[in-house]
N, C-alpha and C positions, 0 to 999 in steps of 0.2 A: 312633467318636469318638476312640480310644485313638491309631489314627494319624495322626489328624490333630495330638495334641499330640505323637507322635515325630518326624513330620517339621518340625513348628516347631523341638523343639531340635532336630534335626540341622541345620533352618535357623539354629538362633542360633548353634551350637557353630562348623559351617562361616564363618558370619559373624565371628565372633570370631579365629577361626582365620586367615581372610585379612587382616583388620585389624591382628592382629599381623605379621603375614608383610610386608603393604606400612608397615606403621612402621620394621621392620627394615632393606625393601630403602630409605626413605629416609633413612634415618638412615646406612647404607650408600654412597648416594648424595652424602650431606653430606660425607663422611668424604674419599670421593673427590674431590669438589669440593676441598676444604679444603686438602686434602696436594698437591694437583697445582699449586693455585696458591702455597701453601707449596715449593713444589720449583724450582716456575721462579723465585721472586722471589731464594731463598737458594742460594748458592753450595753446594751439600752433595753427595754421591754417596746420601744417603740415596731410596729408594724409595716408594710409595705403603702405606701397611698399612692392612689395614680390620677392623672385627672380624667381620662376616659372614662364618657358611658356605656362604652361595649359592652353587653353580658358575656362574651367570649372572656374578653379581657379580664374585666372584671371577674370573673370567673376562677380564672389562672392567678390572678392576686390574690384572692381567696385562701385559693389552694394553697399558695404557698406559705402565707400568713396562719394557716391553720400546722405545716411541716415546722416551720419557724416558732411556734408555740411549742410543739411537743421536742423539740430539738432545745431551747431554753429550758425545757424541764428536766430532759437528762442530762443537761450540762450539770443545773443545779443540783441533782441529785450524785453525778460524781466529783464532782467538788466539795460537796457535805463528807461523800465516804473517803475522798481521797486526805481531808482536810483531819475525821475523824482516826484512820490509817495513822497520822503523821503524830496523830497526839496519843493512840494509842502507844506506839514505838518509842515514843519519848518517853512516857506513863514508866512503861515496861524497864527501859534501861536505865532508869532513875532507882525502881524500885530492886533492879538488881544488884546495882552499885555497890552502895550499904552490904547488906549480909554476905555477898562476895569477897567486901574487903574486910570483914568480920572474921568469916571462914577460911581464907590466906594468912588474915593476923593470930590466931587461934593455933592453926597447922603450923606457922612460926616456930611460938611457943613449943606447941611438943614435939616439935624434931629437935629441939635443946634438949630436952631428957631422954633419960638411958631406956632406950625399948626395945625388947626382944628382934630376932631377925623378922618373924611373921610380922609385927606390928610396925617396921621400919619398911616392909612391902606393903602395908597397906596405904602406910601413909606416901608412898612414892607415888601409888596409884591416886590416892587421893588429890597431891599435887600435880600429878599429869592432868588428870580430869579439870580442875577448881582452875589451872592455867586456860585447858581449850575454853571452857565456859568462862571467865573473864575477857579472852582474845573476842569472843565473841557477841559477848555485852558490850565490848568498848567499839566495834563495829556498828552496832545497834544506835548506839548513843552518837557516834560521830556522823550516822547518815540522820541521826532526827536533828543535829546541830546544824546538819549542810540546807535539806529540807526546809526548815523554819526560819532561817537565815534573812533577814530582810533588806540586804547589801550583797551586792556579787562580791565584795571585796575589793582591797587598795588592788589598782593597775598600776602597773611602772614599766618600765622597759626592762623586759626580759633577757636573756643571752639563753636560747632553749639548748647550743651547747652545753651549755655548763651545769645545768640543772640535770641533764639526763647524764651527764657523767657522774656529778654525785650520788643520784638513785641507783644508778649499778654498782657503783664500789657502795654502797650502802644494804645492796643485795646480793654482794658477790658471796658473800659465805654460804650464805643461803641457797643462791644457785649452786654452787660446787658440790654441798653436799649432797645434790640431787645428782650429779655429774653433770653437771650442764655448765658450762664454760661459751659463753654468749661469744656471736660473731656479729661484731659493732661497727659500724660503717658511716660517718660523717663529715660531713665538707670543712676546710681547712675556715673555711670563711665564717663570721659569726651572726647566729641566724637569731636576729634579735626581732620580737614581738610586744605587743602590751598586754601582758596579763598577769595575773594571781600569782608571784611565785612560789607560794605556801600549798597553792591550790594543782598547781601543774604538775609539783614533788608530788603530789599526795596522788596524781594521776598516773604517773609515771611508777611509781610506788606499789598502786595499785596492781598494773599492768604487768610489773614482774612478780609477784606474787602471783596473778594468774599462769604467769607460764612456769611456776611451781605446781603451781596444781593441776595444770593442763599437759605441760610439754614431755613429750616421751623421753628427753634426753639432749636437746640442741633449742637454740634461739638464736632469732636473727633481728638485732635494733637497725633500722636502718633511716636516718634521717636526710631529707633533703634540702635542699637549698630553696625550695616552696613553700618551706614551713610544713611538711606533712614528713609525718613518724609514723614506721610502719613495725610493731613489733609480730614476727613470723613465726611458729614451731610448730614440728609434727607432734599433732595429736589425735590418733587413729583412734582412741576410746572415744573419741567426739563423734555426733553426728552432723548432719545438716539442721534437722528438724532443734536439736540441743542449741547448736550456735545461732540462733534467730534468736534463741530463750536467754541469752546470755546476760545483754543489761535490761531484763524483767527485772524488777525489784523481788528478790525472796526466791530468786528459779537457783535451782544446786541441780547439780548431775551425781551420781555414784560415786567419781571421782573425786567428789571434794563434798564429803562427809562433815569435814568442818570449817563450813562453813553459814554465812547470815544468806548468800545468795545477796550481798547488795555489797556489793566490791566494785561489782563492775557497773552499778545502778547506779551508783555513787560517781566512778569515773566519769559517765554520759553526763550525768547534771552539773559535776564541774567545766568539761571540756565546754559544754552548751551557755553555761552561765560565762563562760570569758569568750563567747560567741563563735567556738571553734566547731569541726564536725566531725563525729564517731563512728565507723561501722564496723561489722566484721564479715570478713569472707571463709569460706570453706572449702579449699578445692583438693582432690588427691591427699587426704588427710593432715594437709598443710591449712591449720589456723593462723590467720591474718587479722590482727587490729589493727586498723588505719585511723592517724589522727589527722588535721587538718586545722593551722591557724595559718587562716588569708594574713597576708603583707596588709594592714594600716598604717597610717598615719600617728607618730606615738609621740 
C-alpha cells in the first residue's frame, strides 16, 4: 500500500511541477505576444525581452528579435529611397518649371510675327508638344507638394453633394467632347462630411480625368447616402492585372500615353489623408472606383 501512496505524490509533485512550468511558458508566450506587437506598432530600436529561462522560449525570442532587426533595416532602407523618390520628383519639377515657361514665353512671341504656312505648322506642333509636357510638369510638382506636405489640411464640414456637382460641370466639356455624357445618380438629402475641400475637388477631378482616358464612351457617378462614390465606365482596353497597377505611383497603360502615372497615386494619398478608403474593381470590362468617407462627428 505504502507505494501506491508514493507514486500518487510523485503523481501530484510531477503534476504541480508541469502546471507551473506551462503557466510559465504562457505567461512567456503573452510577454512575447505583447512586445512583438508593441514593437511593430512603436517606432523604437528596442527588442523583445521575456522573463523566462526556457532555452525553447528564449530561443523563439531570439528568433524573433533577430526577424525584427532585419525588418527595421528594410523599413529604413525604403524610407531613405521612398524619402529620396519624393525629392528627386520635387528636384525634377522645379527644374522643369523655369525653361518651360521660357519656352511658352518665347513661342508667344513668334507666333506675333509673320511666318510662312511650314513655320506656322511647326510652331502648332511645337505648342501642342510644350502644352503636354507643361500639363505634365505641373502633375509632377503637384504630387511632390501633396507628398511633402506636413499638414493633412483645414477640415470643415463638407456638403460632398456639392463639390461633386461642381467637378462635373467643371468636366463636362471635357467629357462631351469624348461623347461621354455622365449618368449621375444622388440623394436628395445633403451628405455632409469633415474633410479637405480643396483636397476632395482635386480627387473628384482627378477621377473624371481618368474616365477621359479610360472610359470607352459612358460614366456612371453614383453617390450614396453612406458617404461612398462610386464612379463606373466600360473600359475593355483595361486589364485585371492593369487595374491593381492603377494608384502605383508612375504605372500608365498605352492608353494614356500622356500621362505622370500619378493622378490616381495622388487621388489614394488624398482620399487616405482625410481618412477615407479607395479601391478599384474590374469585372465584365466594367471599371469601378469606389470612394468611402465613414459618417464622423464634425
Amino acid at each position: 500500500m505504502i507505494w501506491i501512496f508514493v507514486l500518487c505524490a510523485i503523481l501530484i509533485i510531477t503534476s504541480a511541477i508541469l502546471s507551473i512550468k506551462i503557466l510559465l511558458i504562457y505567461k512567456s508566450i503573452k510577454e512575447i505576444r505583447r512586445g512583438f506587437s508593441e514593437k511593430l506598432e512603436d517606432d523604437t530600436n528596442t527588442l523583445i525581452s521575456i522573463s523566462s529561462t526556457d532555452k525553447a522560449i528564449c530561443a523563439l525570442a531570439n528568433d524573433i528579435n533577430i526577424q525584427l532587426r532585419r525588418l527595421r533595416k528594410q523599413q529604413l532602407r525604403f524610407q531613405l529611397g521612398d524619402t529620396e523618390i519624393k525629392n528627386a520628383v520635387t528636384n525634377i519639377s522645379h527644374d522643369l518649371r523655369t525653361p518651360l515657361a521660357s519656352i511658352c514665353g518665347n513661342l508667344d512671341l513668334l507666333e506675333q510675327e509673320e511666318l510662312s504656312e511650314a513655320a506656322s505648322r511647326y510652331t502648332e506642333v511645337i505648342r501642342n508638344r510644350s502644352e503636354v509636357l507643361t500639363q505634365l510638369t505641373e502633375e509632377l510638382f503637384r504630387y511632390s507638394v501633396i507628398m511633402t506636405a506636413e499638414s493633412d489640411g483645414i477640415k470643415e464640414p463638407v456638403i460632398i453633394n456639392n463639390v461633386l456637382e461642381e467637378c462635373i460641370a467643371a468636366s463636362y466639356t471635357a467629357l462631351t467632347e469624348r461623347n461621354i455624357f455622365p449618368d449621375i445618380q444622388m440623394p436628395q438629402e445633403k451628405i455632409i462630411r469633415n474633410l479637405d475641400r480643396s483636397a476632395l475637388a482635386r480627387v473628384f477631378s482627378n477621377l473624371l480625368n481618368n474616365a477621359v482616358k479610360y472610359s470607352d464612351g459612358d460614366l456612371k457617378i453614383t453617390l450614396y447616402q453612406t458617404g461612398e462614390i462610386i464612379f463606373s465606365n466600360t473600359a475593355s482596353g483595361l486589364t485585371e492585372v492593369q487595374v491593381g497597377k492603377l494608384f502605383d505611383r508612375f504605372y500608365t497603360v498605352e492608353t494614356a500615353r500622356k500621362s505622370t502615372g500619378l493622378g490616381l497615386a495622388i487621388t489614394r494619398t488624398l482620399v487616405e489623408q482625410m481618412k477615407g478608403t479607395i479601391y478599384a474593381n474590374y469585372k465584365n470590362s466594367i471599371l469601378s472606383i469606389c470612394i468611402l468617407f465613414p459618417d464622423m462627428e464634425i
